[in-house]
C-alpha positions in Angstrom: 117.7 85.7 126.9 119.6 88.5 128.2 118.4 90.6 125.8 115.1 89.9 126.2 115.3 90.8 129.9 117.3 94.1 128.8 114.4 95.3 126.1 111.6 94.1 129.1 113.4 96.6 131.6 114.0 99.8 129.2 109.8 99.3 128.1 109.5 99.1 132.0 110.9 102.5 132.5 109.8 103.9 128.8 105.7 103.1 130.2 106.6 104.5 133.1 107.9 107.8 131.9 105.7 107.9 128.9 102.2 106.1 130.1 103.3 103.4 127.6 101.7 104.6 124.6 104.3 106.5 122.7 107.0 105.9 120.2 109.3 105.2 122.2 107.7 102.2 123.7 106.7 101.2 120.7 110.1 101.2 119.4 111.2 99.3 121.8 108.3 96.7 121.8 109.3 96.5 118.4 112.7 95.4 119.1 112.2 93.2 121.4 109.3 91.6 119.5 112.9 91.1 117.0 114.9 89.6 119.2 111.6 86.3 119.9 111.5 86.1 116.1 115.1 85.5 115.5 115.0 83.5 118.7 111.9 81.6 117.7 109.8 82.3 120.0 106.9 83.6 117.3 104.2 83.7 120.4 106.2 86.2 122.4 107.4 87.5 119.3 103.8 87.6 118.2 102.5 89.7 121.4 105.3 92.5 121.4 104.2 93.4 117.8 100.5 93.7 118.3 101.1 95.5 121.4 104.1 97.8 119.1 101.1 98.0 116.2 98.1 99.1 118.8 100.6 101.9 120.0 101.4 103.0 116.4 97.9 103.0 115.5 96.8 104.9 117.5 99.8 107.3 116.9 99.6 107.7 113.4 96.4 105.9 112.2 96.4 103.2 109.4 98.8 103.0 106.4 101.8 104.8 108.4 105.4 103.3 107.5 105.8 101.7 111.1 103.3 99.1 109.5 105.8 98.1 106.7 108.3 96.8 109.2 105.7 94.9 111.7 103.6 93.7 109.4 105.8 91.1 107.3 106.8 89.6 110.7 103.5 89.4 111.8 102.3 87.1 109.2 105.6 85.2 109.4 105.1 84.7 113.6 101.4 83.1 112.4 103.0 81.4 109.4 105.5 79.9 111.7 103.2 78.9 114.5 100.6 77.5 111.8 97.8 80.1 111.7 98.0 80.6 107.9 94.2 82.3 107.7 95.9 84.8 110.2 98.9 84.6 108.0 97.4 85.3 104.8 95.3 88.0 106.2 98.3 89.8 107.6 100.3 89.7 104.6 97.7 90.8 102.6 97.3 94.1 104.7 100.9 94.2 104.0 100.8 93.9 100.4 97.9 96.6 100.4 100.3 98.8 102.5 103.4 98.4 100.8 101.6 99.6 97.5 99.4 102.4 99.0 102.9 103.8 100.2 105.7 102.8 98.0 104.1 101.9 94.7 103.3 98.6 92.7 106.4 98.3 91.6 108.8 98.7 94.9 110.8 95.6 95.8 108.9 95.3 99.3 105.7 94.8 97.2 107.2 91.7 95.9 108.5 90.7 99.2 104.9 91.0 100.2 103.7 89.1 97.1 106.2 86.3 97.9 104.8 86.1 101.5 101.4 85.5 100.1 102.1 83.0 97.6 104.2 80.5 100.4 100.9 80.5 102.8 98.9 80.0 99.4 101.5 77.1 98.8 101.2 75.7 102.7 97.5 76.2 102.5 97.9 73.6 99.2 96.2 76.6 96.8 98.9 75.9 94.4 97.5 77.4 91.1 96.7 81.1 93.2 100.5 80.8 94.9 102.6 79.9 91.6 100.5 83.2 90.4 101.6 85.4 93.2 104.8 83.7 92.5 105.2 85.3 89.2 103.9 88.9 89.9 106.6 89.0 92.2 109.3 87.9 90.2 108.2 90.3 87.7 108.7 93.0 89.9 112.5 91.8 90.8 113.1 91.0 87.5 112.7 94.8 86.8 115.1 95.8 89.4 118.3 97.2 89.8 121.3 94.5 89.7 122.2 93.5 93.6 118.8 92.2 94.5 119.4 88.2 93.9 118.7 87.1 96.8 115.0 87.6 97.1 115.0 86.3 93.1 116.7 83.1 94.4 113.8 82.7 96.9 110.9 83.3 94.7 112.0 80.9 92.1 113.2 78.0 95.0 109.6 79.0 96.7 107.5 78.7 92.8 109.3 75.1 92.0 107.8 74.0 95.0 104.2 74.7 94.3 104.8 73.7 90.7 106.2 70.4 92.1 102.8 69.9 93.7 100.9 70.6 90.8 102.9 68.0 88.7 104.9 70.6 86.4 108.8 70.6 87.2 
């Protein structure tokens, strides 16, 4: 909670230095929209990352990096809080993103597939997740060694929707 308070005060003074509508302030809306999410709280979490997004929008336009880092948690704040249209929608502007800026291929794209495929799975369209699913284990199968970790979770992640479907 500290924190919180600490980030509120410093995007205080940022707005009122800056009008509110500069990196800074984004940045920092940013951050503290990180500290809700790991605390939880996806609605606040939720409103400091629009608010960071609206800023960096109208900063740099669409399909600017800044939109790689908010984006994922986004869709995870209305994943979490049980908005899955919202969700999906989100994570597909973050698939479209990562590959309009890093390529088909980079790990964040399968990150991105991943995301898709577990509101696929929670929205019970299991045949469209386990196929997400597998484009993005394709794409970490093809990486360098040290990336297990988001392998791990793919695979836990696709034997749950192929539970559902009846296929262990």
């Amino acid at each position: 909670e500290h924190c919180t308070m600490f980030l509120r005060k410093k995007i205080e003074k940022a707005r009122a230095r800056g009008g509110g509508e500069d990196e800074p302030a984004a940045r920092l809306g940013f951050r503290l929209a990180s500290a809700f999410f790991t605390q939880e709280r996806f609605g606040e979490a939720e409103e400091w990352l629009v608010d960071s997004r609206r800023i960096c929008l109208s900063l740099y336009g669409e399909n600017h990096m800044t939109e790689l880092s908010s984006t994922p948690m986004l869709g995870e704040c209305y994943r979490q809080q049980g908005r899955l249209e919202e969700a999906l929608r989100t994570h597909k502007q973050e698939l479209r993103v990562c590959r309009l800026l890093l390529g088909a291929d980079d790990l964040a794209v399968a990150s991105a597939l991943n995301n898709i495929a577990e509101v696929l799975r929670l929205q019970k369209k299991f045949d469209r997740s386990v196929k997400k699913y597998h484009k993005a284990l394709q794409i970490f199968e093809r990486a360098p060694p040290g990336n297990e970790s988001p392998v791990t979770k793919v695979l836990f992640n696709l034997s749950l929707a192929l539970q559902s479907l009846g296929r262990h």
